[in-house]
C-alpha positions, 0 to 999 in steps of 0.5 A: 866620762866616756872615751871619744875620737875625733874623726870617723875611721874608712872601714865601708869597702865597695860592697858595703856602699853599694849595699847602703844605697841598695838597702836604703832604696828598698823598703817597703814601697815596691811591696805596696804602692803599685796599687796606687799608681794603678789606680792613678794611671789605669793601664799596664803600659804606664804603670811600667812607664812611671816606674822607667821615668822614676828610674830614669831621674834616680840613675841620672841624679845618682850619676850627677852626684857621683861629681859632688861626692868626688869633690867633697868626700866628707860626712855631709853628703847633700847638706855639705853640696848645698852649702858650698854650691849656693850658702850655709841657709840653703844647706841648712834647709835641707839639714832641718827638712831631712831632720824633721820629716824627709829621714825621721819620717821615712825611717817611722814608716819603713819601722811601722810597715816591718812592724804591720808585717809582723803582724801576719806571723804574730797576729797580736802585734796588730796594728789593729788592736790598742796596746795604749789608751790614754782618753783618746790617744790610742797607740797600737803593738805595731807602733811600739814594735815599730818604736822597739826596732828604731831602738834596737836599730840605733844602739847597734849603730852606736857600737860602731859601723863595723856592726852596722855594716853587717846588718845592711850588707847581709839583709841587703844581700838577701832581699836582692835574692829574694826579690829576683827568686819572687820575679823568677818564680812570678814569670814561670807562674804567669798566666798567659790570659791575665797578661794578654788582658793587662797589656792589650790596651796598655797605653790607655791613661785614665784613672780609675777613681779621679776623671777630674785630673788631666793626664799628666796630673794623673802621671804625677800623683802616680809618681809620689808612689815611686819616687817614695820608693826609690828614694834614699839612694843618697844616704851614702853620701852622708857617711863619706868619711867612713868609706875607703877611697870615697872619691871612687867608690862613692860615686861608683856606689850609687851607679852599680846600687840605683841601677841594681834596684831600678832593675828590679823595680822595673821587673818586679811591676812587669811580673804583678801584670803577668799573674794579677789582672789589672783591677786586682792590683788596684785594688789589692787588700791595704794595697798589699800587691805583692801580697795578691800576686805570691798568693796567686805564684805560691798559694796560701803560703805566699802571704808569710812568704813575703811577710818575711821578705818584707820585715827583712827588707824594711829591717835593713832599710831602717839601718842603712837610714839610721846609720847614714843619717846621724853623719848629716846632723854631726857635720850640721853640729860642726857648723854650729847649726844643730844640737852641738852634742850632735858634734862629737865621736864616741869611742867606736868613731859613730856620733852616737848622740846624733843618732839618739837624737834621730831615734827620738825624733823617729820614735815621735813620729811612730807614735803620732800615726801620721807619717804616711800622710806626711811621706805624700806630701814630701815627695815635692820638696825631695825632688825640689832638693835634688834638682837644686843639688844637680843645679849645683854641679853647674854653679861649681863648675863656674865658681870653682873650675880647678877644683878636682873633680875625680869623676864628672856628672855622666853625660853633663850638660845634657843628663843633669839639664834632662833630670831638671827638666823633668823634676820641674815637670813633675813639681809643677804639675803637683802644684796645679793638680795636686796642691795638697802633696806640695805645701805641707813639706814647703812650710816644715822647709820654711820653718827652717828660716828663722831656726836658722838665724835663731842658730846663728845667734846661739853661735855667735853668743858662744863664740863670744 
């Protein structure tokens, strides 16, 4: 039998955590779905505002988060905030979500754009082409290469998050440089003619395919593209217990990693206006804007450049969602609300079971080719977590005033009220405007209710 421990060992320094959020955040999305938002919002001007707004929430939540992590800097994150904010149900529901679609489905889509990208240097791992067919089913080379990383990716975090860590730190690390090289080299590049275009009638919101939808519908289906890609910051607080002073540096993380990435998000929009007209990112080729625009900095050579850059950055985001996201159902498995093999250490301290169990789950969704339809309709129920988690700090700070709160929600009451405000803004125009991103995710949540009384009954028959 194989030797286990008992608890997780703090080895994640600073730089470390603040690499997991960074990398967590930046997958493919800043490659690919300004092309959406464009289309949604038609204008320079708010194309850029939809990403200020997005990173606006995402600093504001990171920082409101910083209160919880310092009260509860344990393996868990957002699960263990709900639990103890409002009830064991609730916590539990967002446990099965980030089970069943919010990570495993992300961690698919992010596995499956590494793999497309690939695919530009070895032309047969095409997602184009069939590898599998049985009757109707078809699966592609991309999907398997997707399904080979998802393994690979979850062994090493099975050998210990030593071996994690210097994944995520070091291609973290260098899709940060390679992204400011690209805004860098984009701005020297800029053409005076297309930026003058792009930003003569900037503020003119109007979508360029649906002249149904009212304006502010438009900036809320603009927004599931960039919250799709700015998600993630709050993978750190899932692996608490393996970070060094992580009443400090939890918090102190997600701050210096959200503000990192929404800098260059931001940039990184500004400088696609400066070198691609409007109606080309729009409507760029599989929505690959950054495709388009190192073609036009770099020549016919931009196209494997950021294929490369790509299958770093979505190489790394995998781990960094791999590695966090077995802590969760390990602390669910605590509470005897999840598979309870999920509950144990292996001998290098990481719940190798757990991951196991996520890799299935992830590798389902590779092959089912619908995660992307999925990631559209999640983006309501992630905002809907978030804002309950925020909501949290305020019943905690009534149910518990004593309770040591090393590091206070930045500009609380008014920041957490702000970042309330808009996630209800944006969650109810998605419901009027936009009902088919909302539903879907509701009723996977929902699904959750009786597989949480189902649990409890599991547990209490054990017990006696």
């Amino acid at each position: 039998m194989a030797e286990q421990t008992t608890s997780f060992k703090p080895t994640l320094g600073l730089l470390d955590a603040t690499m997991i959020v960074a990398g967590s955040m930046i997958g493919s999305g800043i490659f690919i779905v300004g092309a959406d938002i464009t289309r949604n919002v038609g204008s320079a001007g708010w194309l850029i505002a939809v990403w200020l707004i997005t990173g606006f929430m995402t600093l504001t939540a990171a920082l409101s988060y910083g209160e919880l992590s310092g009260m509860f800097p344990k393996a868990g994150g957002q699960y263990v905030y709900l639990k103890e904010a409002y009830n064991p149900l609730l916590g539990f529901l967002y446990g099965w979500s980030f089970f069943a679609v919010i990570q495993t489905a992300t961690i698919a889509a992010v596995c499956v754009a590494f793999a497309k990208f690939t695919a530009y240097l070895i032309p047969s791992l095409s997602e184009d082409l069939v590898a599998i067919q049985i009757g109707s089913f078809k699966i592609s080379p991309a999907q398997l290469l997707a399904i080979g990383i998802a393994i690979l990716l979850t062994y090493i975090n099975t050998r210990g998050v030593k071996e994690g860590k210097i994944i995520q730190t070091t291609l973290t690390l260098v899709k940060l440089l390679s992204l400011f090289g690209l805004i860098l080299f984009g701005f020297i590049m800029a053409d005076g003619a297309i930026w003058k275009a792009n930003w003569t009638d900037a503020w003119n919101l109007h979508s360029l395919t649906d002249s149904n939808t009212p304006l502010l519908g438009l900036v809320a289906a603009a927004m599931v593209g960039s919250i799709f890609s700015s998600d993630a910051w709050n993978n750190v607080t899932f692996i608490a217990g393996e970070i060094k002073n992580p009443k400090r540096n939890i918090g102190l993380s997600l701050f210096l990693g959200t503000f990192v990435v929404t800098l260059i998000y931001v940039s990184t929009n500004v400088m696609y206006t400066a070198v691609l007209p409007l109606d080309e990112i729009a409507s760029a080729s599989k929505d690959r804007v950054a495709v388009a625009a190192a073609q036009n900095i770099f020549g016919s050579i931009g196209s494997y450049i950021i294929a490369i850059m790509i299958m770093v950055s979505t190489f790394g985001c995998s781990n960094g969602m791999i590695l966090s996201g077995a802590r969760v159902y390990y602390t669910m498995a605590k509470d005897g609300l999840f598979f309870k093999q999920a509950s144990t250490l292996n001998k290098n301290a990481v719940p190798a079971k757990g991951l196991w169990i996520q890799c299935l789950v992830i590798c389902a969704w590779c092959i089912s080719g619908s995660y992307g339809q999925l990631l559209d309709m999640i983006s309501f129920v992630v905002v809907l977590f978030y804002m309950l988690t925020i909501i949290g700090i305020f019943i905690l700070r009534k149910k518990r005033p004593d309770m040591e709160r090393p590091y206070k929600a930045f500009g609380y009451p008014v920041m957490p009220i702000l970042y309330i405000i808009m996630g209800v803004a944006f969650c109810t125009l998605l419901i009027i405007y936009k009902p088919n991103y909302t539903w879907p995710g509701l009723i996977i949540t929902l699904i959750g209710i009786p597989i949480y009384y189902i649990a409890l009954v599991k547990k209490k028959q054990s017990i006696t």
